[in-house]
C-alpha positions, 0 to 999 in steps of 0.5 A: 654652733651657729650662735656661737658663730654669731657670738664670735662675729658680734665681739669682733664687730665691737672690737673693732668699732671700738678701735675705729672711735678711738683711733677717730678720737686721737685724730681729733686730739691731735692738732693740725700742722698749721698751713704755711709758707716762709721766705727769706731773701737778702736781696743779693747774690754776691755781697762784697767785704764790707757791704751791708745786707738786710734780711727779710723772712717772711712769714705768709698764713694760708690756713683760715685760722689765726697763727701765733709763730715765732720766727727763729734764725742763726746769724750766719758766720762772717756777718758781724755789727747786727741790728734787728727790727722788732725781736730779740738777739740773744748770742746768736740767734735771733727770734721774732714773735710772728702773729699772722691772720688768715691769709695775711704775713708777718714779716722779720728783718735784721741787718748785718756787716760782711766781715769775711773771711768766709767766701759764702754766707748761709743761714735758716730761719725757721717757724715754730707754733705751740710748745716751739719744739718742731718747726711747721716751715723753714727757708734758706738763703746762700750767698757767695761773697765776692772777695778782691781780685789777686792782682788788685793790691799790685795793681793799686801799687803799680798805678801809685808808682806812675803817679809819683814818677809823673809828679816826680818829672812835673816837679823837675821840669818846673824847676828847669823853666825857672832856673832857665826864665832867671839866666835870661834875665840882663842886670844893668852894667854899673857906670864907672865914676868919673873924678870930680876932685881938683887933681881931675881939674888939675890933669885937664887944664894941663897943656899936652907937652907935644903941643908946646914944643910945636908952638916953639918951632912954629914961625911968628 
């Protein structure tokens, strides 16, 4: 009976060192999550129609083990025009290969157009290691876009009309000055022009006829 027991005891202890071995090797085998961090940041918080923003991921390698990762992103509806630096852009989606050394940072940028009409820009990026399957990291950046006021357009309208009506009566008055500079103006009177012909010689050396009868009556 008891070496039965001891027996018993003896194949347990075995079964379960065993399992304990394989358990440790399969630990082993398994890679480890790499230790790391990643950002991203456009630099603001509420982009206008038409503004360009830059994005910057971040990628930072807290292991002691060099990392070879890809950096993976979606461009996020209504960013239009998008020009990469150092990766790739296939469709939508942007991917960078990103080797950190220990302790160090690799780093992604891309930039893009605020098209609208979305009222909010929001993407992920992603670091992937390995076969690229699951990421190790991701990060988030959301921004609202800062759309015109309701009554921007009205007042645009508004301030136009004020500026024709004030050309329109700068205009009006001008022309009043001149009309009133050109009533002052006096043109010289024309001279009347006096007969210089023999019937004029004729008409002055003639004697006025009531100066002839008076030298008749008057006494020698």
């Amino acid at each position: 009976m008891r070496v039965t027991q001891i027996i018993k005891y003896g194949i347990l202890g075995a079964a379960a060192s065993a399992a304990l071995l394989t358990a440790s090797s399969a630990a082993a085998a398994a890679p480890a999550t790499p230790q790391v961090r990643i950002t991203m940041t456009d630099g603001v918080a509420a982009p206008h129609v038409g503004d360009r923003v830059t994005y910057t991921v971040t990628l930072t390698d807290r292991d002691r083990a060099a990392l070879v990762a890809q950096i993976r992103m979606a461009v996020p509806p209504g960013l239009t025009d998008i020009s990469i630096v150092g990766g790739n852009i296939v469709g939508r989606e942007l991917t960078w290969a990103a080797p950190v050394a220990p302790g160090g940072t690799a780093s992604a940028k891309f930039t893009g157009t605020v098209a609208g009409p979305s009222t909010r820009l929001a993407t992920t990026a992603c670091a992937y290691v390995g076969d690229g399957t699951r990421p190790i990291a991701c990060a988030s950046d959301l921004d609202s876009v800062a759309l015109p006021a309701a009554g921007h357009g009205r007042v645009i309208a508004i301030t136009s009309a004020i500026a024709g009506l004030i050309l329109l009566g700068a205009g009006g008055f001008l022309l009043r000055r001149r009309r009133r500079i050109a009533s002052m103006v006096t043109l010289p009177a024309a001279r009347t022009a006096t007969p210089d012909g023999p019937e004029a010689s004729e008409a002055s050396a003639a004697p006025d006829a009531s100066d002839a009868r008076e030298n008749e009556h008057a006494p020698v």
